[in-house]
C-alpha positions, 0 to 999 in steps of 0.5 A: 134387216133389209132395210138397214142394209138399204140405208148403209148403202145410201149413207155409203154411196153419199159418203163416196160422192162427197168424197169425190166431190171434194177432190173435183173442186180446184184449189183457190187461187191465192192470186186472184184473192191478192188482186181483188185485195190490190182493186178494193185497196186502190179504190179505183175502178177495175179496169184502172186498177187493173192497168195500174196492177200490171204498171206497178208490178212491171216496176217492181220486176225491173227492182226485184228481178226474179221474183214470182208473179205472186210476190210482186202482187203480195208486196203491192197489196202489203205496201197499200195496206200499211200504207192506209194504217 
């Protein structure tokens, strides 16, 4: 009996630290994985394809004024993806 309850206090304590641990991982960052798609796409290297991000993002807010950070990255990654179709 003793042992039993032993066990259910482990499986307890496990189920609390998962638990907790789930909530301590930070969301992924959907910007970071649109960039990393931008350099594998671009095929240059990453800093040209950083320098070459920031210059094609820049023409697109003076285009597209008021759109987030986010969207003028999404569109970059969807122009270079329909554009290797």
């Amino acid at each position: 009996m003793n042992t039993i309850v032993t066990l259910l206090l482990v499986l307890g304590a496990a189920f609390i630290v998962v638990f907790l641990l789930g909530f301590a991982q930070r969301p992924p960052d959907p910007i970071k994985r649109l960039k990393e798609r931008f350099i594998t796409l671009s095929r240059l290297s990453r800093s040209q394809a950083e320098v070459e991000l920031l210059d094609r993002v820049e023409a697109l807010a003076e285009r597209f004024p008021g759109k987030s950070y986010a969207w003028y990255v999404e569109w970059l990654v969807t122009d270079l993806e329909r554009a290797k179709r």
